[in-house]
DRENPA-802055 format. One record per residue (C-alpha): residue number from 1; x negated, y, z; residue in one letter. Coordinates in steps of 0.001 Angstrom, whole numbers. Layout:
// DRENPA-802055
<r NUM; <X; Y; Z>; "a">
...
***
This chain:
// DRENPA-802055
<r 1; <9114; -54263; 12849>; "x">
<r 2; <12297; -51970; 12479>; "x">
<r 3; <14427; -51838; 15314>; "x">
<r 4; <17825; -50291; 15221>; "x">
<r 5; <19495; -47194; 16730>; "x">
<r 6; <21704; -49906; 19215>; "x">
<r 7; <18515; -51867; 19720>; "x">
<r 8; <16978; -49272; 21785>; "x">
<r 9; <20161; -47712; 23593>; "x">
<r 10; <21140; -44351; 20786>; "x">
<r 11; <24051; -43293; 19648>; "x">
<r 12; <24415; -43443; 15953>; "x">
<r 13; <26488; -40255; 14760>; "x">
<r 14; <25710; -40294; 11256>; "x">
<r 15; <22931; -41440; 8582>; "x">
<r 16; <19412; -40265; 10015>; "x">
<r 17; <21208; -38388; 13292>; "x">
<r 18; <21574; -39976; 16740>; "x">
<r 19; <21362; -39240; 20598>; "x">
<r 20; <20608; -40993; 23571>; "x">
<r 21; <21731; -40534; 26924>; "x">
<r 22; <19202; -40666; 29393>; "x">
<r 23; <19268; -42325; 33073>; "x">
<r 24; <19075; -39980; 36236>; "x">
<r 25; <21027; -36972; 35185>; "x">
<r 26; <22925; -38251; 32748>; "x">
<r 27; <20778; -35665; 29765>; "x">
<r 28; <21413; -35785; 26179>; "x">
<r 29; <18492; -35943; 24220>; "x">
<r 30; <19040; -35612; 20236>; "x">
<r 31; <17210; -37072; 16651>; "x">
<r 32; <17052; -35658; 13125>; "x">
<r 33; <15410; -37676; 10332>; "x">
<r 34; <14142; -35790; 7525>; "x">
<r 35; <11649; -36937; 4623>; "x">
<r 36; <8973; -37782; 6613>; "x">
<r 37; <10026; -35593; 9478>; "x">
<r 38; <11830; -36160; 12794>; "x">
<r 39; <12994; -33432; 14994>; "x">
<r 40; <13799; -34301; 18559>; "x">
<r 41; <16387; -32200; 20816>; "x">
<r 42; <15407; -31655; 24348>; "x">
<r 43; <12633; -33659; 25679>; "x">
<r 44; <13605; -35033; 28830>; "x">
<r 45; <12945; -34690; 32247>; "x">
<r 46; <9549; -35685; 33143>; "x">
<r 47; <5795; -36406; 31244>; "x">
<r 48; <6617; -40133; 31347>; "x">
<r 49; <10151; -39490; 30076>; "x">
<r 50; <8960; -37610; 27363>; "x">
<r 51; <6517; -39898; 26124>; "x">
<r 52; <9471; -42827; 26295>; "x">
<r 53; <10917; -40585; 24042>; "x">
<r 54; <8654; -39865; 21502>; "x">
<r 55; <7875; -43691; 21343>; "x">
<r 56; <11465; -44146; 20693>; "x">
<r 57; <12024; -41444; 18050>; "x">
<r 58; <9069; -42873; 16007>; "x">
<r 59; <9935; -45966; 16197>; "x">
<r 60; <12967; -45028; 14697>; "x">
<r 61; <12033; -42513; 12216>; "x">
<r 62; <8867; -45061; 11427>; "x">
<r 63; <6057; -42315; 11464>; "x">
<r 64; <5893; -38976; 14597>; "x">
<r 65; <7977; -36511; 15618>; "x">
<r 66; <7294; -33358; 13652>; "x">
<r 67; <9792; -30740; 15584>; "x">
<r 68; <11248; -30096; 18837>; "x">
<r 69; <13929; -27704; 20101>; "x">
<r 70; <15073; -27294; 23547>; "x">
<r 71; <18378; -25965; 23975>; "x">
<r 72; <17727; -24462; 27398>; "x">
<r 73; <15157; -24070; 29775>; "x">
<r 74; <16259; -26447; 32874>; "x">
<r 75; <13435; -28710; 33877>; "x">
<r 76; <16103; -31850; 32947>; "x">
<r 77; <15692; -30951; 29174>; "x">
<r 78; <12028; -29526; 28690>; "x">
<r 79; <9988; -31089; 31437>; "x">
<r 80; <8909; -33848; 29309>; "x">
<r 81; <7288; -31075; 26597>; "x">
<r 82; <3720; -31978; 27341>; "x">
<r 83; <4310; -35477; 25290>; "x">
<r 84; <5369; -33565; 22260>; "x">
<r 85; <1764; -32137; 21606>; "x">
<r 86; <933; -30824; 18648>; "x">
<r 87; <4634; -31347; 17730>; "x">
<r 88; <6316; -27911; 16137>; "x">
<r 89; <8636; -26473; 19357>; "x">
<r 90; <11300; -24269; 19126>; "x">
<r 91; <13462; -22492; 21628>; "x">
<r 92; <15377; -19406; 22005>; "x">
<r 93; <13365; -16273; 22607>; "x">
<r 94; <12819; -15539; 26371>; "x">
<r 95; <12588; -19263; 27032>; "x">
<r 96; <8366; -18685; 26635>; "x">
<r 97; <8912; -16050; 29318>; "x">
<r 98; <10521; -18557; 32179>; "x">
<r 99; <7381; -21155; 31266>; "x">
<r 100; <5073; -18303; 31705>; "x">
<r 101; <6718; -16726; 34741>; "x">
<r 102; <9228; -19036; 36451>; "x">
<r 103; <7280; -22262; 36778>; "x">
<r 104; <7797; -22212; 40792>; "x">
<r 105; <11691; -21862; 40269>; "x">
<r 106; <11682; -24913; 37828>; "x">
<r 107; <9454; -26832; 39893>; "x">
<r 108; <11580; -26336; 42979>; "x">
<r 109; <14727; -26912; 41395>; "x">
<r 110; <13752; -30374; 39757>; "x">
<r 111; <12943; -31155; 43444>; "x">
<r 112; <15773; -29964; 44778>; "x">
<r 113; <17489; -32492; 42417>; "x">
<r 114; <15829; -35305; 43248>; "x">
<r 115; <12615; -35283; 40833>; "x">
<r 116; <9454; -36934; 42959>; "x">
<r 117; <7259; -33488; 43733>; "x">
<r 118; <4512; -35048; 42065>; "x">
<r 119; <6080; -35600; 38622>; "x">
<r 120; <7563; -32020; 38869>; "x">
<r 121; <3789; -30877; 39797>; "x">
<r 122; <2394; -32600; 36608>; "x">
<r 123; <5284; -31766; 34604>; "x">
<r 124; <4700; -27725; 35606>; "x">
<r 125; <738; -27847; 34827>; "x">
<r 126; <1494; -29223; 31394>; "x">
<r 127; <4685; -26879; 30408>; "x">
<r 128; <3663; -25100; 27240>; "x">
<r 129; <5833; -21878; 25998>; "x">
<r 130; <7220; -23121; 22957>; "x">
<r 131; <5683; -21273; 19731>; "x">
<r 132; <8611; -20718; 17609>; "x">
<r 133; <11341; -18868; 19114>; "x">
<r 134; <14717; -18122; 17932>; "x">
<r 135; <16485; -14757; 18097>; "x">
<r 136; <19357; -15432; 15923>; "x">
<r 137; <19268; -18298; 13463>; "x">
<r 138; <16608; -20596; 11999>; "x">
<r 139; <16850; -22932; 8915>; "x">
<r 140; <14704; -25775; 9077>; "x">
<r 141; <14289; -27802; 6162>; "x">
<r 142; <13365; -31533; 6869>; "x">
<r 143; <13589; -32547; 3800>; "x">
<r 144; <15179; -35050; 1529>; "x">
<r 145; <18228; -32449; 1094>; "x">
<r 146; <18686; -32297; 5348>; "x">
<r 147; <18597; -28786; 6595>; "x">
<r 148; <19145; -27729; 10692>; "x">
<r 149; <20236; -24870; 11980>; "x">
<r 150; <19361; -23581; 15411>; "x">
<r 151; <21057; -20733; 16106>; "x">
<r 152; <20672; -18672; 19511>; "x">
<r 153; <24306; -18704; 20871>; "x">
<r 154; <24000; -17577; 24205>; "x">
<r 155; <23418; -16192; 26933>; "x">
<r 156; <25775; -18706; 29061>; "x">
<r 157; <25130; -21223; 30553>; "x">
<r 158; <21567; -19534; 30508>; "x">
<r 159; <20164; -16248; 29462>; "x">
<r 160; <18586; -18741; 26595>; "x">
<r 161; <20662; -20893; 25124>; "x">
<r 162; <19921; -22744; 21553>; "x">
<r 163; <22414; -25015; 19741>; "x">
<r 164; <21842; -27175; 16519>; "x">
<r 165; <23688; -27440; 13810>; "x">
<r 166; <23602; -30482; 11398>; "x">
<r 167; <25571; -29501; 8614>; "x">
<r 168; <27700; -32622; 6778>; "x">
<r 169; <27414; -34037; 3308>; "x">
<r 170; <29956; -34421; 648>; "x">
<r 171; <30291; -37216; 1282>; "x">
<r 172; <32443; -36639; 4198>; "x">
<r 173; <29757; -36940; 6900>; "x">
<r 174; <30684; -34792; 9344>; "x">
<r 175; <29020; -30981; 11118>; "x">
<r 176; <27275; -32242; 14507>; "x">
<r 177; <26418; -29683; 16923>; "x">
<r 178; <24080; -30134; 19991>; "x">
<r 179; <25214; -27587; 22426>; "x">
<r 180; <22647; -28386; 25218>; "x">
<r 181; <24572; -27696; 28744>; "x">
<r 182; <27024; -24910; 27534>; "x">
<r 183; <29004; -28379; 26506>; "x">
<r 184; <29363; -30560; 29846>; "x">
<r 185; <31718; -33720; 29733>; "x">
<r 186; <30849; -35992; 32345>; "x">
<r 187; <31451; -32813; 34686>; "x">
<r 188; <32602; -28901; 35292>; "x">
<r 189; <30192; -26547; 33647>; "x">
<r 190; <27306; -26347; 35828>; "x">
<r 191; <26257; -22330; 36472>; "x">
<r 192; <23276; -21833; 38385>; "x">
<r 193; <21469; -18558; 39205>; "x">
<r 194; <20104; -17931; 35775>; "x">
<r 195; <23740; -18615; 34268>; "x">
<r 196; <25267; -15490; 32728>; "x">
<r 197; <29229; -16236; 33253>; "x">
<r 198; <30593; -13406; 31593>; "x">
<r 199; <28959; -14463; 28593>; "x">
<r 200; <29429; -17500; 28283>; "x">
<r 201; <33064; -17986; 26806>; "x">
<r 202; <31679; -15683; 24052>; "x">
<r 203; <28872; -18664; 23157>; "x">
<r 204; <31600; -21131; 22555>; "x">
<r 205; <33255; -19375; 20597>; "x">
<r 206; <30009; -19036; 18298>; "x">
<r 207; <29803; -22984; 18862>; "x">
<r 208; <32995; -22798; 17490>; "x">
<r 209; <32285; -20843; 14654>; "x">
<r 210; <28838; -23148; 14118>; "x">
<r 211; <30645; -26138; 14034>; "x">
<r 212; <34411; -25254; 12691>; "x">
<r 213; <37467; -27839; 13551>; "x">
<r 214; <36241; -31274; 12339>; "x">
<r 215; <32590; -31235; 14354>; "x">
<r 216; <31110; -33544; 16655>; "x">
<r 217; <30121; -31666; 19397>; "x">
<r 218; <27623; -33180; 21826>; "x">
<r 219; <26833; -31838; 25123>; "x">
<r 220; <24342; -31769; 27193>; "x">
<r 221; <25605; -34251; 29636>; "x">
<r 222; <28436; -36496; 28949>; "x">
<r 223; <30153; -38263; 25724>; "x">
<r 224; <30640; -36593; 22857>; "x">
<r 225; <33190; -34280; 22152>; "x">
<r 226; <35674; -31867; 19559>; "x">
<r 227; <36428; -28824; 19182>; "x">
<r 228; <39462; -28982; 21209>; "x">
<r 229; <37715; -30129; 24214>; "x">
<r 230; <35107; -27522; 23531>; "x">
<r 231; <38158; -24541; 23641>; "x">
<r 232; <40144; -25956; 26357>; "x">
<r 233; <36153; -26170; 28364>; "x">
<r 234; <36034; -22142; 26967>; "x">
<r 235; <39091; -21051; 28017>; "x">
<r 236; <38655; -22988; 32010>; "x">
<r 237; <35185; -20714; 31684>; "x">
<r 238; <37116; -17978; 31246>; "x">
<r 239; <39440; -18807; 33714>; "x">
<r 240; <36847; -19551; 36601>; "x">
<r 241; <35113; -16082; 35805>; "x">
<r 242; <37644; -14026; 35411>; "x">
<r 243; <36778; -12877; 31448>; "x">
<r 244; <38307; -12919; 28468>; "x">
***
């Protein structure tokens, strides 16, 4: 049976592109349909999480999730990873590092923030370093005339921070950009210890530059945005770090 977008709580942004915002922390998670393909962006915040997602997405897309791109590596958006098996992953270079090296630190922060120990536990034994990394940009072709862009904008809000572009049609769709928690709307910026501040008005701007005037920028946490709430965000950045 097909169920629609509304049906099962997404956002519809535009033919074959949607998000949903997810309960607890408020995350953004992101879908692409393709011919036959179906890339998801971010993967929630827990095992279970991610499988509700990958139910949801192919119940939507009618057949699995081929891709997967995490924007950033906080346990909120990649924790649920070990339900996308055998799914194509993406994320921007260094992020394999922090899976290989940092699992402690994620595991203690998702506790810190209220994530039951033993779902963080399970979560950290089944992290696995995503296989495709981006340095700079990455074209993927989905099919049926849709092509993403993930581009590696940051550092900012991390030292790894992806964004996707969906490019518009002619006929008048417009760009949407998923700008994983450099974007924040339902809050100020949030910038931990792995945050790189004096970077990060510099990744806007190449949001900016991704997306142009007339985008639909969604963040990581928080309604969706334009590019005037995305500069004024920049320039408060700026502000609060003391860069230009």
């Amino acid at each position: 049976m097909t169920v629609t977008w509304e049906e099962l709580g997404w956002e519809r942004l535009a033919p074959g592109v949607g998000r949903c915002r997810l309960p607890g922390w408020d995350c953004t998670v992101g879908l692409v349909l393709g011919a036959g393909t179906a890339l998801v962006v971010d993967a929630g915040s827990s095992p279970a999480e991610g499988e509700r997602l990958r139910t949801w997405a192919q119940q939507l897309a009618g057949h699995g999730v081929t891709h997967l791109a995490l924007t950033h590596p906080h346990f909120d958006h990649v924790f649920g990873t070990a339900a996308f098996a055998g799914v194509r992953t993406y994320a921007a270079v260094g992020t394999d590092a922090v899976f290989a090296y940092e699992r402690e630190e994620l595991r203690r922060d998702a506790v810190r923030h209220g994530l039951p120990e033993a779902d963080a536990a399970a979560a950290v034994a089944a992290l696995a370093a995503p296989r495709h990394l981006v340095s700079g940009e990455w074209t993927l072709d989905l099919g049926d005339g849709r092509q993403v862009l993930l581009a590696n904008v940051g550092p900012g809000h991390t030292a790894h921070d992806l964004a996707v572009l969906v490019p518009g049609s002619v006929s008048g769709t417009r760009e949407i950009v998923f700008c994983g928690d450099l974007v924040e709307e339902s809050g100020e910026p949030q910038a931990g210890p792995d945050a790189v501040p004096s970077r990060w008005p510099d990744a806007l701007d190449r949001l900016l530059a991704l997306g142009g005037e007339d985008a639909l920028y969604v963040p990581g946490h928080g309604a969706v945005v334009d590019a005037v709430f995305v500069r004024r965000q920049r320039d408060e950045l700026a502000a609060r770090f003391g860069v230009s």
